[in-house]
N, C-alpha and C positions, 0 to 999 in steps of 0.2 A: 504494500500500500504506500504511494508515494506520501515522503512527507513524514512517515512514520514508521515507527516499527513494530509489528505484531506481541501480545503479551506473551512473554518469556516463562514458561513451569519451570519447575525445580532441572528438569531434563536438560537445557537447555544453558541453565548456570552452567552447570557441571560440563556441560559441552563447550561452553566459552573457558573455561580456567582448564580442562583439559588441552584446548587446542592454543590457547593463547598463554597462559600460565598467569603471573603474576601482569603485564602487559597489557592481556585483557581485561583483567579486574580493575585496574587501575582506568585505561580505556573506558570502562563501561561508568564506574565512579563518576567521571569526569564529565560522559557527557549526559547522564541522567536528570544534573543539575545543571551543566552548564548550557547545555541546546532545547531548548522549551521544545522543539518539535521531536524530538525522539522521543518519546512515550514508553514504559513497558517493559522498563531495563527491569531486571530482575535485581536491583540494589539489597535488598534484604538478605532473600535468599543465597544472593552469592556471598555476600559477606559471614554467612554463620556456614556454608558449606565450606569455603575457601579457610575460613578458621578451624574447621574438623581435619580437614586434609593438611593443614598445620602442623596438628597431632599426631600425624604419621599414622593414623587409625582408617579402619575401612578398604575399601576398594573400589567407590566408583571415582576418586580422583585419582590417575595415573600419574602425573607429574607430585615432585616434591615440592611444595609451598615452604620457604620460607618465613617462622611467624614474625621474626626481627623486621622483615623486608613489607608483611605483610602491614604488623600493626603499625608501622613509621608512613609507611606509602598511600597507605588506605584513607586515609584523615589529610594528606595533605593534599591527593586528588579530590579528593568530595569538597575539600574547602577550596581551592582553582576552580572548579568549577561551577559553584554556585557564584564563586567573584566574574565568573564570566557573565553567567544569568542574572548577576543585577547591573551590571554594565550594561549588555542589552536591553535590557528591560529602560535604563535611563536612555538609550540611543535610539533605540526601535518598536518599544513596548507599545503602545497606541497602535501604531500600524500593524501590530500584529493583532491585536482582538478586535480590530473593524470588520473580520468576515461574520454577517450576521447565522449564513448557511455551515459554516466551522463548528466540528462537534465538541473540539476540547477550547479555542480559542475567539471566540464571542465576546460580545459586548456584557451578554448578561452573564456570564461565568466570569469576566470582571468585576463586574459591581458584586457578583459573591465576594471573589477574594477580598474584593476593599472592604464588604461590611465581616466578614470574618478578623480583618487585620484590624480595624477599629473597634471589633468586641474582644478581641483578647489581647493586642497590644501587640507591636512590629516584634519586640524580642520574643515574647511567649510564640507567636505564630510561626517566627522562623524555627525555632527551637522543635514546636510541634509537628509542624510542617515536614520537617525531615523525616517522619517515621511513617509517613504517609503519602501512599502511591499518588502520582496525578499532581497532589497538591505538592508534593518534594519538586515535582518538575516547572509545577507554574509558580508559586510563591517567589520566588529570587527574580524573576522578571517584574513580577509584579510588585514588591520593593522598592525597584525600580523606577519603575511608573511611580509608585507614590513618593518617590523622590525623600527616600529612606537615608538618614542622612551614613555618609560611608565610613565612619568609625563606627557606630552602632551596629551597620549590617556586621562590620567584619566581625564585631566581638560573639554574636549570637552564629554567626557562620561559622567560627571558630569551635565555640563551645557546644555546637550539635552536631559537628563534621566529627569531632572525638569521642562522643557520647555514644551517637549515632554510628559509628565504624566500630570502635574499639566493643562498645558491649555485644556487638553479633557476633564478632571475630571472636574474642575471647567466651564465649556462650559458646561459642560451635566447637573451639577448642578446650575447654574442658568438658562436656559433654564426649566429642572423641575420646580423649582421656581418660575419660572413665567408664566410657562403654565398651572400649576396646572395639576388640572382634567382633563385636555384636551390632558397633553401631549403624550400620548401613539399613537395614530391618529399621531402625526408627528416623532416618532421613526424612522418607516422605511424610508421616505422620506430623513428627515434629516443625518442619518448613509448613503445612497447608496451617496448621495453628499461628504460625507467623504470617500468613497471607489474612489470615479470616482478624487477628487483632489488627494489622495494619488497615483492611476496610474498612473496620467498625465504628473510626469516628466518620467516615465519608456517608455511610450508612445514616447514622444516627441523626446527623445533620439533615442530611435526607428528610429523614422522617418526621423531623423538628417540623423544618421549612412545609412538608405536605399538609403536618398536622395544623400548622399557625392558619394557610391559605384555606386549610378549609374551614375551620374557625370564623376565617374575618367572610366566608363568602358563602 
């Protein structure tokens, strides 16, 4: 699909840090946040697989990750490139949600983001923001746009690029660690639970916003 990239399962991490290694995770980090049009990067789940294959546990990563390389690199690409996605966002951000027909970049999935970033505050949101599919990708543009002032983005970009890297990495690596041999059997379980909490606030919002509208109507 031009413009985008299809959503990525668990399959598919695993496929990019097999065939790429450290390279592509970093690669994927980067431009998750930093190209608002790439959608779908699997940022979670490669981050807590690529820290199990750390552990030297399992078998569906073939290459050796690592964790020195992983936990120093992981956090400094995801913070590059959301500093790219509020540079944008200040240089080009308007003209990117003037398509009314656009399914993720619209006018009214803007004025979302703005009344989300005015009810919980530029730091809380970026902060949040990271652990949350869709809105990881469009938040740092849309900072931007709000004309977020840039020692403030960088400190919450900072402090949720470390939060938000280092706890999957190290989760996926101790979890290896301690499952040994066994852990592979609880991959998939374990990641679709990290898909379903990272939805949940996107959902819940949802269902806020249907419930209020039909309230007032």
């Amino acid at each position: 699909m031009p413009g985008t990239i299809g959503l990525m399962n668990i399959w598919t991490a695993q496929g990019a840090i097999n065939t790429f290694g450290l390279a592509g995770i970093y690669a994927i980090l980067f431009l998750e946040t930093g190209l608002p049009l790439v959608l779908g990067l699997p940022g979670d789940s490669l981050l807590f697989i690529a820290g199990v294959a750390a552990s030297g546990t399992g078998t569906a990563i073939h290459l050796k990750i690592s964790m020195a390389a992983l936990a120093i690199g992981a956090p400094v690409f995801a913070i590059a490139g959301s500093q790219l996605g509020h540079w944008l966002g200040i240089k080009y951000g308007i003209k990117l949600f003037q398509k009314e027909d656009s399914k993720y970049f619209n006018p009214a999935r803007l004025r979302t983001m703005e009344k989300w970033m005015a009810k919980y505050g530029y730091g809380k949101m970026i902060f949040l923001g990271r652990f949350i599919p869709v809105v990881r990708h469009l938040v740092n543009p849309v900072a931007g746009i709000l004309e977020m002032p840039h020692k403030k983005f960088f400190f919450w970009n900072v402090i949720s690029a470390l939060v938000w890297t280092e706890g999957f990495i190290w989760g996926g690596y101790w979890i290896g660690e301690s499952l040994k041999g066994s852990v592979d059997q609880y991959i998939v379980p374990i990641v679709a639970v990290i898909v379903i909490v990272s939805v949940a606030p996107i959902a819940w919002e949802v269902i806020k916003e249907w419930r209020t509208r039909k309230h007032l109507s």
